[in-house]
C-alpha positions, 0 to 999 in steps of 0.5 A, a space after each residue: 878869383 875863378 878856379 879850373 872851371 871858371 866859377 868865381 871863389 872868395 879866397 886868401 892869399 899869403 905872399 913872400 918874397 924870398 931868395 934862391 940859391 943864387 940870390 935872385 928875388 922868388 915869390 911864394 904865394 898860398 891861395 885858400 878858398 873862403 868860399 864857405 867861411 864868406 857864406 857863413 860870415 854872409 848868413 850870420 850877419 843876415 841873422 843878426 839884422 833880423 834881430 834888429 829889424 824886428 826890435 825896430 818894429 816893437 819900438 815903433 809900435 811902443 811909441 804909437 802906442 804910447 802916443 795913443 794913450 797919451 792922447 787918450 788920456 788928454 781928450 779925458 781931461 778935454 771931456 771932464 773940463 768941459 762937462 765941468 763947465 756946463 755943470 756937469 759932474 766929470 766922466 772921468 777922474 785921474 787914477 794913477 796918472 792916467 784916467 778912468 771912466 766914473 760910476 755914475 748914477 745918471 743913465 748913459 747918454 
């Protein structure tokens, strides 16, 4: 809708449909301006989306993360199976699900 002074507005409008005196069909209309009611609904649905932009975000890093050690932890395996193949003691041993770095008494190579 536009007001007086040609600005567009949200607005509500109630309509009845009623009878004079004489019988004949009137109508009676309400508008209420919205506008400030729209620009809050407006705000508070920007606000809750960042919420979820964000939540988005933490679950995509969570995941490459995830994936990185998984993959960590499979290369460990790799090393330890291959130094185990060449006689070699494992560099690295299972803790907990996951690997560690072994101590060894051999200076680093």
């Amino acid at each position: 809708m536009a007001r007086k002074d040609a600005l567009s507005f949200w607005a509500r409008v109630g309509a009845i449909a009623a009878q004079d005196a004489d019988g004949a069909p009137v109508y009676r209309a309400v508008t209420s301006d919205t506008t400030s009611r729209k620009k809050a609904e407006d705000a508070l649905r920007e606000q809750a989306g960042e919420p979820r932009a964000r939540n988005d975000e933490l679950s995509r890093f969570n995941r490459v993360a995830v994936d990185r050690t998984l993959r960590m932890i499979e290369l460990k395996r790799e090393v330890s199976d291959l130094r185990g193949k060449i006689g070699e003691p494992p560099r690295h041993r299972p803790a907990g699900g996951e690997t560690a770095p072994a101590t060894s008494t051999k200076a680093h190579e």
